[in-house]
C-alpha positions in Angstrom: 47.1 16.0 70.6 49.8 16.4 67.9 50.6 12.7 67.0 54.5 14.1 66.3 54.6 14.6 69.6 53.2 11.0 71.0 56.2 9.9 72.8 55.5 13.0 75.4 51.3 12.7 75.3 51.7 8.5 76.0 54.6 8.7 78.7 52.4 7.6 81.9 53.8 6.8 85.1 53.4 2.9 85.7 53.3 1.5 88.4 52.4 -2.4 87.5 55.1 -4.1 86.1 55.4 -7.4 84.2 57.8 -9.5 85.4 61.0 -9.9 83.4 64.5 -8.5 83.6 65.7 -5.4 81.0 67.9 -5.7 78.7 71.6 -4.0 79.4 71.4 -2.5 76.1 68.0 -0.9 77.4 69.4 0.4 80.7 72.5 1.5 78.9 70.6 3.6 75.8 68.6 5.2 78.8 71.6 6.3 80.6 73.0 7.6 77.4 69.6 9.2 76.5 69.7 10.8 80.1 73.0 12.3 79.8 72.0 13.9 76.3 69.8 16.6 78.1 71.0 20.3 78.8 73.0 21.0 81.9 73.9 24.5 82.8 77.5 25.7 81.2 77.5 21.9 80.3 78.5 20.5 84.0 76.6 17.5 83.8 76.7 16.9 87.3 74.3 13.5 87.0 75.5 10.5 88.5 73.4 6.9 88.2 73.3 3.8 90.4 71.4 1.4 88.9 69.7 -1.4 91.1 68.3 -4.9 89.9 69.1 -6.8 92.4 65.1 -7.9 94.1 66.3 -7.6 97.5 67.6 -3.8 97.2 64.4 -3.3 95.0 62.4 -4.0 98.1 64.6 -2.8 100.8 64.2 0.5 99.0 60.6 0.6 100.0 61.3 0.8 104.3 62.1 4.5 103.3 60.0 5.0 100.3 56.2 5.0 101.4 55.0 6.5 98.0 56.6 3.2 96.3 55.7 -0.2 97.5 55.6 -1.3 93.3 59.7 -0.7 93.5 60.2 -4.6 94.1 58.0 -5.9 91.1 60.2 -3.3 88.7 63.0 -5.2 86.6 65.2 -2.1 87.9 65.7 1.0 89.2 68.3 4.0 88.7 68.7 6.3 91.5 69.4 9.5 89.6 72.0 11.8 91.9 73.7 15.0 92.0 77.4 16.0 92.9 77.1 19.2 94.1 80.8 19.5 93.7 80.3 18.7 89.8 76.9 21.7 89.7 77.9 24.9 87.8 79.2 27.5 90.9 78.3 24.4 93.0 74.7 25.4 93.2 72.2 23.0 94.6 69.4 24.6 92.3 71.5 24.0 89.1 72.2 20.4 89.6 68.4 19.8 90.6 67.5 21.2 87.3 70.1 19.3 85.6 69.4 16.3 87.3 65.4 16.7 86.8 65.9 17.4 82.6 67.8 14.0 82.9 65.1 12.4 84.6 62.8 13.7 81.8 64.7 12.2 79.1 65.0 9.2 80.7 61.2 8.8 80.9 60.6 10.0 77.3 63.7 7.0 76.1 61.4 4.6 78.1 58.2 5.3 77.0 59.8 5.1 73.3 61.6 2.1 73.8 58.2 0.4 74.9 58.6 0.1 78.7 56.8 1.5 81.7 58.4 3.7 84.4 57.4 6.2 87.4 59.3 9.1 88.8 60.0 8.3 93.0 60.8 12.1 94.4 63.5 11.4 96.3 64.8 15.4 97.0 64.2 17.3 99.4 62.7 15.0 101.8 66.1 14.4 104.1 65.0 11.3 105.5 64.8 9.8 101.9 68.2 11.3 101.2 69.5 9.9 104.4 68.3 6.6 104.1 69.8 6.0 100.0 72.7 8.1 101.2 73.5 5.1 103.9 72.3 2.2 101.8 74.6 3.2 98.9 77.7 4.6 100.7 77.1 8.0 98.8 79.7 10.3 99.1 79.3 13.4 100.7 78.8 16.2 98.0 76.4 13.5 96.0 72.5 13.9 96.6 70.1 11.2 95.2 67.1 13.5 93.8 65.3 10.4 92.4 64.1 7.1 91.7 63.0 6.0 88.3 61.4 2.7 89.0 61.6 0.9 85.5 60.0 -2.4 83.6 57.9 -3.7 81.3 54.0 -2.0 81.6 51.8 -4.3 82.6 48.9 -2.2 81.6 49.5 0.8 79.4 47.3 3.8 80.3 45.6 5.9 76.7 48.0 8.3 76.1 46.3 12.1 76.7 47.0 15.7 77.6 47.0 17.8 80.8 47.1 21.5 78.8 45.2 24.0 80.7 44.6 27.3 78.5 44.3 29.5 81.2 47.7 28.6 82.6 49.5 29.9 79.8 50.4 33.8 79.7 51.8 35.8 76.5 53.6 38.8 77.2 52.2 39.7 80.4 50.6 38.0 83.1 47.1 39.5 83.1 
């Protein structure tokens, strides 16, 4: 692993948290760091609700089977699309906006020494149903996920997933 590169190799999803709040300066470098990445013919069609209230934290979790850690987080930001806001209005173009934002987010996290794990939130429509209710989301806005954030109580070695045989140059055989 290239040691220039150690923010991507030690960014592990965590899902044991510490307790303790964030800092708003934290949550708000994040959410600037998130709306730094690309977004197709510069749209940015990202929208962020940001939970830390306990109680939401857990109510979350009714609907969220892959995230019973949510409550012991110090916060979450529900990362959402406007489809309205998507370049030509297109659902794949504000997915892949919305997932390069996610990506950054993770990356500011894991530099700014905290822990944090992706939820999926789109396509499953129940999940999108159920945040859509909660949080009175308007109609052309689509949560696509969760990033469940905190301080790591464990931190997993940092390491590398590269598969050579996944990688192709110039044709595919």
């Amino acid at each position: 692993m290239d040691k220039r590169l150690e923010a991507i190799f030690s960014r592990r999803s965590i899902r044991k948290f510490a307790p303790g709040k964030l800092d708003k300066k934290d949550i708000n470098t994040l959410l600037e760091a998130a709306m730094a990445a690309p977004s197709a013919c510069c749209k940015d069609p990202w929208e962020f609700l940001v939970i830390e209230n306990p109680d939401m934290l857990a109510k979350m979790t009714t609907e969220l089977p892959n995230a019973p850690f949510l409550p012991s987080a110090a916060a979450a930001i529900i990362v959402c699309g406007d489809l309205d806001k998507a370049h030509e209005g297109l659902l794949s173009y504000m997915i892949q906006d919305c997932s390069a934002a996610i990506e950054n987010m993770l990356l500011g996290v894991e530099m700014l020494g905290l822990g944090a794990c992706w939820i999926g939130i789109h396509p499953r429509e129940n999940r999108i149903a159920f945040l859509k209710e909660l949080y009175k989301l308007p109609e052309s806005v689509l949560p696509i996920g969760i990033i469940a954030i905190g301080k790591a109580e464990v931190k997993p070695e940092s390491r590398t997933r590269f598969k050579a045989e996944r990688v192709h140059f110039e044709t595919w055989s």
